[in-house]
VEXSE-974673 format. One line per field, with one value per residue (C-alpha): z, x, y; residue in one letter; residue number from 1. Coordinates in nm, 3 decimals. Layout:
pz Z;...
px X;...
py Y;...
code a;...
pos NUM;...
END
This chain:
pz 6.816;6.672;6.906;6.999;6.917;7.107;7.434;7.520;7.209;7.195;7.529;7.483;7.189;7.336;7.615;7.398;7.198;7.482;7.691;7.351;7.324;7.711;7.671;7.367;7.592;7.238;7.292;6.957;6.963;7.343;7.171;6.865;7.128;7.295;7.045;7.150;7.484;7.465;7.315;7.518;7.786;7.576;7.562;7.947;8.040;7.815;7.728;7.566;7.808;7.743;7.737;7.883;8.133;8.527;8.633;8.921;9.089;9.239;9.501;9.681;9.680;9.341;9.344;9.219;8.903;8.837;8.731;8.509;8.229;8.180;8.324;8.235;8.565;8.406;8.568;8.488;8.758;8.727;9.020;9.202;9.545;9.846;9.698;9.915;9.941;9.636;9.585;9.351;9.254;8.974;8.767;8.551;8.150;8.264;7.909;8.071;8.007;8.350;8.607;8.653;8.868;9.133;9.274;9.656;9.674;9.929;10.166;10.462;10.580;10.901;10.825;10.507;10.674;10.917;10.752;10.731;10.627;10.440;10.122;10.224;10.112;10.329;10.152;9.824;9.872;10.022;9.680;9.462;9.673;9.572;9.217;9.075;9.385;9.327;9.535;9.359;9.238;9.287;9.466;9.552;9.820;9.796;10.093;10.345;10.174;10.298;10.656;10.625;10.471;10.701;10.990;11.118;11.122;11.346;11.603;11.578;11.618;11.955;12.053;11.922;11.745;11.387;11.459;11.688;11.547;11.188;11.378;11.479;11.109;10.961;11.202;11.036;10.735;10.757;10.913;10.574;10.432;10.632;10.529;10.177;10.258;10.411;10.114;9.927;9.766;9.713;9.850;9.839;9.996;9.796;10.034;9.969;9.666;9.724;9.910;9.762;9.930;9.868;10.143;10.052;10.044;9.691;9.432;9.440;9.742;10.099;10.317;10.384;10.418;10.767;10.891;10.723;10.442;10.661;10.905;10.661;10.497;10.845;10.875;10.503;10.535;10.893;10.760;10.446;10.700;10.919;10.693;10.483;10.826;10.928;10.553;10.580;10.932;10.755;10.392;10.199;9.959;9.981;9.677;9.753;9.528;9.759;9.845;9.552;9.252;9.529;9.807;10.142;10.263;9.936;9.766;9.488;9.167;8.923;8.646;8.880;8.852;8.600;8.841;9.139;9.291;9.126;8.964;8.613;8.360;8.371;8.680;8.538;8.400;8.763;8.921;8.712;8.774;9.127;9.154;8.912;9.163;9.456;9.342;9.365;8.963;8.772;8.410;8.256;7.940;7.798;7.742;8.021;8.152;8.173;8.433;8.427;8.624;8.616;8.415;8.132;8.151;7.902
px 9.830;10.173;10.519;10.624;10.983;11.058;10.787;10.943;10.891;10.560;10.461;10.626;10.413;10.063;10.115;10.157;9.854;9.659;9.766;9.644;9.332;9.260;9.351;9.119;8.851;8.820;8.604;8.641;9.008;9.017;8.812;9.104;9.343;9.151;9.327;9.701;9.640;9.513;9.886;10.052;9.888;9.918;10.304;10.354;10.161;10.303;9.938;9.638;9.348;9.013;8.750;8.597;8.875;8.758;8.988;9.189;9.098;9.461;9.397;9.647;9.952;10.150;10.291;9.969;10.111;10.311;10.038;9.928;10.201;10.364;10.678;10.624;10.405;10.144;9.856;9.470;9.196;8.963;8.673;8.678;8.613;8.440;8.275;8.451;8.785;8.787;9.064;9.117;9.124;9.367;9.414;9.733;9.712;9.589;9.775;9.700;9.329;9.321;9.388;9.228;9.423;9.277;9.583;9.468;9.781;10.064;9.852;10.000;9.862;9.865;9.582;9.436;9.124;9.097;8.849;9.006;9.364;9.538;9.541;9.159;9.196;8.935;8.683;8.788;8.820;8.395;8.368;8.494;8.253;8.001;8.080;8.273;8.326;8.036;8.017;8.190;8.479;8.847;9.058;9.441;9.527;9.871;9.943;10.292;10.593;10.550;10.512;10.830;11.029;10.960;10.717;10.839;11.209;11.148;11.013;11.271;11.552;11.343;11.417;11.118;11.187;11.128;10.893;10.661;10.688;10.555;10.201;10.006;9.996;9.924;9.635;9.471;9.553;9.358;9.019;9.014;9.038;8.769;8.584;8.640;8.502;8.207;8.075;8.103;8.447;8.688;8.998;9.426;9.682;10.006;10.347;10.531;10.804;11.093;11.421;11.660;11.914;11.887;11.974;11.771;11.397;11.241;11.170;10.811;10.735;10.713;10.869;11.230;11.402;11.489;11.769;12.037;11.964;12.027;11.734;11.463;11.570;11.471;11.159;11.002;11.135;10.966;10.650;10.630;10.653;10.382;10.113;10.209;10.126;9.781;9.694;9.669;9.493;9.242;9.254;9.317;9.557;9.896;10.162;10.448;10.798;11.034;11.297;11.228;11.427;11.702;11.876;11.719;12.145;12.177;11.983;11.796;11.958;11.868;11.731;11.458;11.327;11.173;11.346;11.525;11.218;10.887;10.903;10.976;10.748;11.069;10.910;10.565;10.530;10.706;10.355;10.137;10.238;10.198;9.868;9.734;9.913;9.765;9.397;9.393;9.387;9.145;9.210;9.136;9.310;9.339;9.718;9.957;10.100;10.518;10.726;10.813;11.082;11.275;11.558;11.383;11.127;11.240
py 9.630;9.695;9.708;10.044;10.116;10.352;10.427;10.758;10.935;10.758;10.868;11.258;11.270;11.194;11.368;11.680;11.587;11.479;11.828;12.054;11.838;11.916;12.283;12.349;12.108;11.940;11.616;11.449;11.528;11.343;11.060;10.969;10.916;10.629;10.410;10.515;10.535;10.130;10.098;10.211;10.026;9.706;9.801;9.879;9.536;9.331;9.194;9.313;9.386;9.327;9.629;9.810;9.863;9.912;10.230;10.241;10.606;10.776;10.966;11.181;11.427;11.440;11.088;10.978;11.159;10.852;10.716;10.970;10.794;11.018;11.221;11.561;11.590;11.794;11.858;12.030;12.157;11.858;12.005;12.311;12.262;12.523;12.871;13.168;13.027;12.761;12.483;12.255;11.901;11.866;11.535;11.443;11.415;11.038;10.856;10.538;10.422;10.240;10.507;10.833;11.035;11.274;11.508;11.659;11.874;11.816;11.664;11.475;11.067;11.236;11.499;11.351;11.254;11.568;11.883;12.170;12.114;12.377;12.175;12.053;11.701;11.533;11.790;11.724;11.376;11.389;11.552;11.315;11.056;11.253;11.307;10.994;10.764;10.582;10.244;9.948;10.197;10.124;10.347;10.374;10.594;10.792;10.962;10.932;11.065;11.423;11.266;11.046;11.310;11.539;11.506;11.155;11.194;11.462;11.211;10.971;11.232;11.337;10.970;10.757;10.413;10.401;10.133;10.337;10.680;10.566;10.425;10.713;10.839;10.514;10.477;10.857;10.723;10.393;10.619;10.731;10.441;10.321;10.613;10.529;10.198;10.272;10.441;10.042;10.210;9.941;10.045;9.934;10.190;10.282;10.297;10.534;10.465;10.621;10.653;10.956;11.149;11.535;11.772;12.095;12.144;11.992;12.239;12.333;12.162;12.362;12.092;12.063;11.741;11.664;11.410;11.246;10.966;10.700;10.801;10.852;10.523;10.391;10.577;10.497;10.113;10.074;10.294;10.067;9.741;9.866;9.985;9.654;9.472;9.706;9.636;9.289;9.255;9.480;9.235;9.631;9.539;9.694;9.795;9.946;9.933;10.091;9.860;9.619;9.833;9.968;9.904;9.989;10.120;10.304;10.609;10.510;10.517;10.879;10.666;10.526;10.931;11.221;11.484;11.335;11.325;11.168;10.793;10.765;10.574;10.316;10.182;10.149;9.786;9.668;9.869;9.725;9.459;9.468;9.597;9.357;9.100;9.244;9.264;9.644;9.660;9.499;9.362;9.037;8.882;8.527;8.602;8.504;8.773;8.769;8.893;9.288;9.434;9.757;9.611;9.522;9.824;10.112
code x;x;x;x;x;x;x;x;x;x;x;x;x;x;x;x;x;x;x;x;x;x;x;x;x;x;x;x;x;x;x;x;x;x;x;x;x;x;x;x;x;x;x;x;x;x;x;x;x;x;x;x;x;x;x;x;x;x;x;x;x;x;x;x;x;x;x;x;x;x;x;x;x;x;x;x;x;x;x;x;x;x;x;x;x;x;x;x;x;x;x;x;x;x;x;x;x;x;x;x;x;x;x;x;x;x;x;x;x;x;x;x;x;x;x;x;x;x;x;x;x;x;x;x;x;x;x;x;x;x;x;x;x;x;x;x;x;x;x;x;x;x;x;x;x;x;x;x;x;x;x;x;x;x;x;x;x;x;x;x;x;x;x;x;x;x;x;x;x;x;x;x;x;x;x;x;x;x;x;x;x;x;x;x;x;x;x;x;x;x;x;x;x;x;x;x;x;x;x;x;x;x;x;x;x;x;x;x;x;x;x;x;x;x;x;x;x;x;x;x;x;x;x;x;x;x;x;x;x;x;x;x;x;x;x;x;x;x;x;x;x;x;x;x;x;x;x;x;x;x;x;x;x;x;x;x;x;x;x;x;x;x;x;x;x;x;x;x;x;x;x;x;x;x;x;x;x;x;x;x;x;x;x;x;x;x;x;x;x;x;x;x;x;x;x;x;x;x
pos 1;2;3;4;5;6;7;8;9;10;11;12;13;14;15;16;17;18;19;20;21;22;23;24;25;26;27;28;29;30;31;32;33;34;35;36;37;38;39;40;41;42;43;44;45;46;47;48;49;50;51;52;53;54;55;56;57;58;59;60;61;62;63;64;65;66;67;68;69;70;71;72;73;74;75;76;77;78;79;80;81;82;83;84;85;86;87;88;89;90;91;92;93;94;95;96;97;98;99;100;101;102;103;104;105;106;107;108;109;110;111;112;113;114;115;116;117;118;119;120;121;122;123;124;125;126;127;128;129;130;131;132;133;134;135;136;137;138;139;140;141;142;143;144;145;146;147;148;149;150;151;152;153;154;155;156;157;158;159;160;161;162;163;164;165;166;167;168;169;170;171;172;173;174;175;176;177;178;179;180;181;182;183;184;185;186;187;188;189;190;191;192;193;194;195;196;197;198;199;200;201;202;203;204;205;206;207;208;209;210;211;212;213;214;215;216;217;218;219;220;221;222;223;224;225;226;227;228;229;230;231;232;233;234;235;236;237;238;239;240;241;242;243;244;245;246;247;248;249;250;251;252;253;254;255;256;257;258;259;260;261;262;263;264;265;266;267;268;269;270;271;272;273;274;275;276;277;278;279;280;281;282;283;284;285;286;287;288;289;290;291;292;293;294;295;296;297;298
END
């Protein structure tokens, strides 16, 4: 395939294309983007895959967006979920032929796995089990940002160590991996990616940001060591990039984001990268595969 010049325009443009073909459910205009969408996964590798390509399933709140490809965050109801009260599992434009991404809403690691949530995740998650989680499948859970944002700090201010506070919710969050697991899904978790510094609640999101940077810098590094840890006494394979394109003592630079808040597709080849590393993504190619990190990513 040829070189893209210039991946953001290539990406803003079939993500609008993709987003009209989706909107007019227009199969055979979905099926002559197959070839673009290979490109730009050629482009963000660095290699050429061979096909068919074994997807990667994203499952959780709207950091599995990221990997959507795109930064526009848009999103479609993919499967409706309960009959008198219905909600919604929503999936992003999904430019990237090796992840399908499966958006619960703002669902917590500390109630992910518990029925009857307000965002029901565990029931929408036994949906897509029954639906497209067949056994064999590859999933990436994305849950614990929400929790160490908001919920966790909390704790720590009340006088719990970082260290301690962080466990109970990574121990509900590995039941559902286990749950995952016993259904023959092939699981990795996803740490959470991030460590900004904004003071008022996040636009479009119901939780507030609680404590001062330094103390949820604390919380997400000790979360990130300690489901890194459970992760491999349990041999799940475990990504996570925050602390490897910042500084754990500084707020991540703007650039690293698509709105102070979400990763940007600048980050991409590092997280391929890394999952292809870890075992979590599966891709085979007779080309070596170079080094990507966020300096030379576009």
């Amino acid at each position: 395939m040829n070189p893209i010049p210039d991946v953001n325009a290539f990406i803003a443009a079939l993500a609008a294309d993709t987003k009209a073909a989706l909107e007019t459910k227009s199969a055979s205009a979905l099926a002559a983007l197959e070839e673009r969408r290979h490109q730009l996964l050629t482009h963000q590798l660095g290699f050429t895959p061979k096909r068919p390509i074994e997807p990667l399933y994203v499952l959780g709140d709207s950091h599995t967006l990221f990997f959507a490809g795109e930064d526009g965050l848009n999103q479609v109801k993919h499967r409706r979920v309960g009959f008198w009260r219905p909600r919604y599992i929503t999936r992003g434009l999904d430019l990237l032929p090796c992840f399908r991404t499966r958006h619960l809403g703002p669902a917590t690691a500390w109630r992910a796995f518990e029925s009857g949530s307000s965002t029901r995740a565990r029931e929408k998650l036994d949906a897509l089990l029954r639906h497209e989680l067949h056994p064999g499948r590859r999933a990436l859970l994305s849950f614990g940002e929400i929790d160490c944002r908001c919920h966790i700090p909390k704790s720590v201010m009340a006088g719990t160590p970082a260290r301690e506070a962080v466990r109970p919710t990574i121990e509900r969050l590995l039941k559902l991996a286990n749950h995952l697991q016993s259904h023959e899904v092939k699981v990795a978790l996803w740490g959470p990616a991030l460590v900004m510094n904004p003071t008022a609640t996040i636009a479009g999101n119901p939780l507030a940001v609680v404590g001062a940077f330094e103390l949820r810098a604390e919380v997400i590094q000790s979360f990130c060591a300690t489901l890194k840890e459970s992760c491999a006494a349990l041999n799940i394979p475990y990504v996570c990039l925050a602390g490897t394109y910042h500084d754990w003592r500084q707020p991540a630079a703007p650039e690293f984001f698509c709105d102070g808040f979400h990763l940007s597709q600048r980050l991409m080849p590092t997280a391929l990268k890394a999952l292809l590393d870890s075992g979590a993504l599966a891709l085979q190619t007779n080309t070596a595969m170079p080094t990507a990190t966020a300096a030379n990513a576009n």
